[in-house]
LOGU-498597 format. One record per residue: x, y, z of N, C-alpha, C in turn; residue number from 1; residue in one letter. Coordinates in pm, whole numbers, always signed. Atoms other than C-alpha are relative to their C-alpha. Layout:
BEGIN
   n_c1   n_c2   n_c3  ca_c1  ca_c2  ca_c3   c_c1   c_c2   c_c3 resi resn
      X      Y      Z      X      Y      Z      X      Y      Z  NUM    A
...
END
This chain:
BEGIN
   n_c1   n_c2   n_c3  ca_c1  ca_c2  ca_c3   c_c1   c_c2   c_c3 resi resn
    -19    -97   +105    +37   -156  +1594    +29    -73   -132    1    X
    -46    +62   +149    +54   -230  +1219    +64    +22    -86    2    X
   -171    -58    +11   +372   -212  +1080    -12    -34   -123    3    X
    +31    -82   +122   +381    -29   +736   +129    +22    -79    4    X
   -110    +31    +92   +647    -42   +424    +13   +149    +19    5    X
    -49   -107    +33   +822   +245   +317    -85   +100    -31    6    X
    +90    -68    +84   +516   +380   +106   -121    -12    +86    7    X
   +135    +17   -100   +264   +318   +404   -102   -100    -30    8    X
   +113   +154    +96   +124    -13   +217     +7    -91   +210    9    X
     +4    +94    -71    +40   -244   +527    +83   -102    -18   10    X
   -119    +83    +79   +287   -515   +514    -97   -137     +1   11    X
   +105   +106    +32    -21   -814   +573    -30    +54   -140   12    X
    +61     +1   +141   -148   -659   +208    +58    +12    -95   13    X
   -102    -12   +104   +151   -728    +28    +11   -183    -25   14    X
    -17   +123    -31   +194  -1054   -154   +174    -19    -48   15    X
   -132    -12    +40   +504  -1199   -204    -24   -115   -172   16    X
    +37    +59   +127   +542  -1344   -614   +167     +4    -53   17    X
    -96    +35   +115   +800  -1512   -857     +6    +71   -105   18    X
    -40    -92   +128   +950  -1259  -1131    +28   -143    -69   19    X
    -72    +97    +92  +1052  -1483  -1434   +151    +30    -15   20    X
   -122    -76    +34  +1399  -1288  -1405    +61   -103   +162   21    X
    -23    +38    -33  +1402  -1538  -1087     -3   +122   +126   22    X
    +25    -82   -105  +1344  -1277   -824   -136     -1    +74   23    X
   +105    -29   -102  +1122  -1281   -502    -48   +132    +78   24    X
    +37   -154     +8   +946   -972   -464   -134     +0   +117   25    X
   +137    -37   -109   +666   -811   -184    -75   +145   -113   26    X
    +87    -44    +87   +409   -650   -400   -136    +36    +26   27    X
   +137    -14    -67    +75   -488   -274   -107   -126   -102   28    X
    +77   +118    +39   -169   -774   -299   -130    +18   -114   29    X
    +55    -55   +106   -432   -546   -508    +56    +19   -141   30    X
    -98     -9    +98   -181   -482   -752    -21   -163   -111   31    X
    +25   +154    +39   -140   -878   -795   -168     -8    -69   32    X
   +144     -4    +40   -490   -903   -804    -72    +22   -120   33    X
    +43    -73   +108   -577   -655  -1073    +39    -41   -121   34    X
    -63    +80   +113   -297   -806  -1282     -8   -117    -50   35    X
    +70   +151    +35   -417  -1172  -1293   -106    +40    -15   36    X
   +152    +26    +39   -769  -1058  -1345    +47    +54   -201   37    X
    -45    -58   +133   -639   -848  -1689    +69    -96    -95   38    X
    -72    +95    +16   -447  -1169  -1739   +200    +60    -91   39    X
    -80    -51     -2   -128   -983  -1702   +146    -95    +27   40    X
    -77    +82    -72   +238  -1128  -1611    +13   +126    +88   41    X
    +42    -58   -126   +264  -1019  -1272   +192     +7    +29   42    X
   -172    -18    +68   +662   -853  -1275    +43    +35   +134   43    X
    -59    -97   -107   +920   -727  -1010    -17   +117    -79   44    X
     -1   -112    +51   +990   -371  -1043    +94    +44   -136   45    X
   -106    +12   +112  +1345   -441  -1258    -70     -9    -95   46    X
    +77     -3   +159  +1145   -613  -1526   -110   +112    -76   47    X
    +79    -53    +57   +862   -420  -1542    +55   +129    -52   48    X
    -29   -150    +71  +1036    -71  -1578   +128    -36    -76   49    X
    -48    +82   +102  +1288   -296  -1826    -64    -21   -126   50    X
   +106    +13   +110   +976   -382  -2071    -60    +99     +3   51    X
    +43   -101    +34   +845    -50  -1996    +90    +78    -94   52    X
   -119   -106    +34  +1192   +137  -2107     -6    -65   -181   53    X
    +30    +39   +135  +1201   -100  -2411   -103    +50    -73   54    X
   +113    -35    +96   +838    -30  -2542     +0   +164    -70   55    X
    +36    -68    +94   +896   +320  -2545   +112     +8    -85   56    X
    -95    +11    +46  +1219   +264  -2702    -63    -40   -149   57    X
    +63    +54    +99  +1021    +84  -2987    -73   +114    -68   58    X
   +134   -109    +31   +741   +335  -3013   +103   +150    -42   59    X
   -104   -145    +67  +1021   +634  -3066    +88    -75    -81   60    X
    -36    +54   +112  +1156   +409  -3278    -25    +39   -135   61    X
   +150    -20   +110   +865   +417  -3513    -27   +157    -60   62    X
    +30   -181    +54   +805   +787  -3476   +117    +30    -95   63    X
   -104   -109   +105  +1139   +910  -3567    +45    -64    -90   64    X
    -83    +60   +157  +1193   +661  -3843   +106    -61    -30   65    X
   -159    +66    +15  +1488   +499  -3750    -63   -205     -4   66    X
    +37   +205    -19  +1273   +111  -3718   -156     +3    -73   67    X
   +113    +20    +79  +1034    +15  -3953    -96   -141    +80   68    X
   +169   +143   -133   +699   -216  -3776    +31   -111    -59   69    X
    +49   +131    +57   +713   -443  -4113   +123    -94    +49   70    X
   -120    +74     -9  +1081   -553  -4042     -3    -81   +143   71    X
    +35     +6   -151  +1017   -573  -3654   -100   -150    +18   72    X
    +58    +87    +16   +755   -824  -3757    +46   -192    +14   73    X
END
């Protein structure tokens, strides 16, 4: 039998990868994949929804006028 993560990912099609935050992570291997072809950094979940939370933090920044782009520069 083939014994399946939480989310029903196969656990052979997961790779395991170095965060820069120093964390070892299991990561569906497509995922990886997709992200080195895009020439992506390839994140745990912390960072990525970390630099996600930031961007839109930036971007409603911008809208409501409280952070100007040129200064940001």
């Amino acid at each position: 039998m083939i014994s399946v993560t939480i989310d029903n990912i196969p656990k052979g099609s997961m790779s395991s990868i170095y965060c820069k935050c120093g964390s070892i992570v299991r990561i569906d291997r497509n995922s990886v994949k997709l992200k080195k072809a895009l020439h992506k950094d390839v994140e745990c979940p912390l960072c990525r929804n970390l630099r996600i939370s930031n961007e839109i933090e930036y971007i409603n920044g911008l809208f409501d006028g409280t952070l100007d782009e040129e200064t940001m520069a």
